[in-house]
C-alpha positions as CSV (number, residue, x, y, z in Angstrom):
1,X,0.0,0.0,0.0
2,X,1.2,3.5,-0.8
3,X,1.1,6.3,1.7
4,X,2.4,9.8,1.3
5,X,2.6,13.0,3.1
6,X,1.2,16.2,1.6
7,X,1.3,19.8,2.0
8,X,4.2,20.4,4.6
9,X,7.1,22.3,4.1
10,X,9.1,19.7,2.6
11,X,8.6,15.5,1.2
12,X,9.2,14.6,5.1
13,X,6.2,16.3,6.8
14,X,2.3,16.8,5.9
15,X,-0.5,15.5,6.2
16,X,-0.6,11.9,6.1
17,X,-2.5,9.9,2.9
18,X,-3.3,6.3,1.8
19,X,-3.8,5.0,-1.9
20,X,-6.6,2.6,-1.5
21,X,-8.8,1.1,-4.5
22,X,-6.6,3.4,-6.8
23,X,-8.1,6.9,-4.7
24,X,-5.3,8.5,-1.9
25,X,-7.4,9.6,0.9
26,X,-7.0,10.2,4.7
27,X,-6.4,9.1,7.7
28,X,-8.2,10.6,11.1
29,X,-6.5,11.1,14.1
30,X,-8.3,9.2,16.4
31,X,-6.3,7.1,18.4
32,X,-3.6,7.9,16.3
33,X,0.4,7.7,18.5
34,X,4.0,8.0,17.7
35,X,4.1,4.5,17.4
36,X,2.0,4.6,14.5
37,X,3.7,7.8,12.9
38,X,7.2,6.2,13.3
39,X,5.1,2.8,11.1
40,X,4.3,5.3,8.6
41,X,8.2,6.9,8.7
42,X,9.7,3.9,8.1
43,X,7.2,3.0,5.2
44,X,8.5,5.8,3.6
45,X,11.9,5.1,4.0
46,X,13.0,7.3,7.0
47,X,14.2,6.0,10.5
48,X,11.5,7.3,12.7
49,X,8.6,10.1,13.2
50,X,9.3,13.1,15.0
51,X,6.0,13.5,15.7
52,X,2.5,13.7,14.5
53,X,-0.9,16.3,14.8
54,X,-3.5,17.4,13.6
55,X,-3.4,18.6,10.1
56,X,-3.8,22.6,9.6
57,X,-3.7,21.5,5.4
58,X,-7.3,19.2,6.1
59,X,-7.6,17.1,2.7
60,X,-10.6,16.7,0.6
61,X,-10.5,13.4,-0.2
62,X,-12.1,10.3,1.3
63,X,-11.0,9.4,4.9
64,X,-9.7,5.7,4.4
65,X,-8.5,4.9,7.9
66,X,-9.3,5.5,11.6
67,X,-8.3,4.4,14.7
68,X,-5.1,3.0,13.6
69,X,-3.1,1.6,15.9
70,X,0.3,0.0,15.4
71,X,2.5,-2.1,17.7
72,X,5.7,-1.0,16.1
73,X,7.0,-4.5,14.4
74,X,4.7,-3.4,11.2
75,X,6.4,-2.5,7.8
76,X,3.2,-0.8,6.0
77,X,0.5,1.0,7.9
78,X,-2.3,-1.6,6.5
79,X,-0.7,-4.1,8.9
80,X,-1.5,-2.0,12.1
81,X,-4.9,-2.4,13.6
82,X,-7.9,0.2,12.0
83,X,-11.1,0.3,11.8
84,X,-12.8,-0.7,8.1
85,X,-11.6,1.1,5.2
86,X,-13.9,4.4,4.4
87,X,-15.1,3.3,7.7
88,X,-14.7,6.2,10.6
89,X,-16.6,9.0,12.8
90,X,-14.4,11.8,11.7
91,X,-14.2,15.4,9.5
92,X,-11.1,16.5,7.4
93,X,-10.6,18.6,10.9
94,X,-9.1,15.4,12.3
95,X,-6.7,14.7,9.5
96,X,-3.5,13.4,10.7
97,X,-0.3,15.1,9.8
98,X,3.1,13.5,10.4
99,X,6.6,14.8,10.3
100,X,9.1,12.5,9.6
101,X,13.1,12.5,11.0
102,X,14.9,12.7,7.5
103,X,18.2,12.7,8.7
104,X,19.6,15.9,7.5
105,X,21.9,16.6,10.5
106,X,22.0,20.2,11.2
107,X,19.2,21.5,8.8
108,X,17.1,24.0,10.2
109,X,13.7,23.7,7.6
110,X,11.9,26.3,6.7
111,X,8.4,25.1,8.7
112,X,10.5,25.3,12.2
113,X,12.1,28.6,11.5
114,X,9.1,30.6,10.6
115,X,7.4,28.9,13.2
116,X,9.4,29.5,15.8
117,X,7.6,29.8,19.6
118,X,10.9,30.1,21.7
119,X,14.8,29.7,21.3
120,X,16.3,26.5,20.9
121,X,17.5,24.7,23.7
122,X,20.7,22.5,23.0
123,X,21.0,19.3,25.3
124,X,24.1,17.8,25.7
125,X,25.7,14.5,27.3
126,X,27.6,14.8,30.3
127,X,30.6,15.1,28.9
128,X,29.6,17.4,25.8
129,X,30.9,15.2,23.6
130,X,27.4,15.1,21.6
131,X,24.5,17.7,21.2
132,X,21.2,17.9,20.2
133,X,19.1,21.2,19.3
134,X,15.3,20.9,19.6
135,X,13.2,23.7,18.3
136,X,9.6,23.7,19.6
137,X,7.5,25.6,17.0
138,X,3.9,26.2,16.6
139,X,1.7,22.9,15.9
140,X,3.3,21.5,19.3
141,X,5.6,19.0,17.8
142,X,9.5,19.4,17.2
143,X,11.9,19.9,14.7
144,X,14.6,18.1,15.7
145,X,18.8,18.8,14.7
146,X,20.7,16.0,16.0
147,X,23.6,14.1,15.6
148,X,22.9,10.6,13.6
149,X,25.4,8.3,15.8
150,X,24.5,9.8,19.4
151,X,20.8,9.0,21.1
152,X,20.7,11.1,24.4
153,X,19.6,9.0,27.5
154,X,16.9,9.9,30.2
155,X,19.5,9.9,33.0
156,X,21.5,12.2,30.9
157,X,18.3,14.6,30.1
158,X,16.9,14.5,33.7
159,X,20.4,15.3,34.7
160,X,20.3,18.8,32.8
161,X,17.1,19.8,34.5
């Protein structure tokens, strides 16, 4: 099954569609998690979601899926649990919109700069060997620069605040 994302600032963010019966349609946020989004990531070839919401770009289209619910071993978001397709209780209002971690380390897109709410906080491991810049911007998810080879543990967060 094909998915894609549409009408974000760039191929790695938007608002989240399925090609069923040959028509791309889309997918309501009910019960939607980052489990899911990081399904749907992967699908299309990146290592994980940054995050997901509700879409400000609602589609037209049919809504194909609701409450979809993956357990995170899934390669394609048909595997993950969801009600019938064409089947839901939702408006284009609660279209789902992913953003997707493409990798580019130290890229600062044009969606999070705009959008900026506050400065960026850097975190750091306790040796500052390895940082991480998250940018919170408007939507409430994150744009996220990191560096590919260095994941930041809890302790190591926690032990910053």
């Amino acid at each position: 099954m094909q998915v894609r994302l549409v009408g974000g600032g760039s191929s790695s963010e938007g608002r989240l569609e399925v090609l069923y019966n040959g028509i791309w349609g889309t997918v309501c946020d009910d019960g939607f998690t980052i489990t899911t989004a990081n399904t749907v990531c992967r699908q299309l070839g990146y290592p994980a979601a940054i995050g997901f919401h509700t879409s400000m770009n609602p589609g037209v289209d049919p809504i194909w899926l609701d409450d979809v619910s993956c357990s995170g071993d899934e390669t394609s978001i048909d595997q993950c649990d969801h009600r019938d397709w064409g089947a839901h209780d939702c408006k284009h209002s609660e279209d789902v919109a992913v953003t997707c971690n493409d990798g580019i380390q130290g890229s600062n897109k044009g969606t999070c700069k705009n959008n900026l709410l506050s400065s960026p906080s850097k975190l750091c491991s306790l040796s500052k060997t390895s940082c991480i810049w998250i940018y919170m911007y408007k939507l409430s998810h994150f744009c996220v620069t990191y560096q590919p080879q260095y994941q930041l543990s809890l302790w190591e967060v926690l032990a910053h605040q």
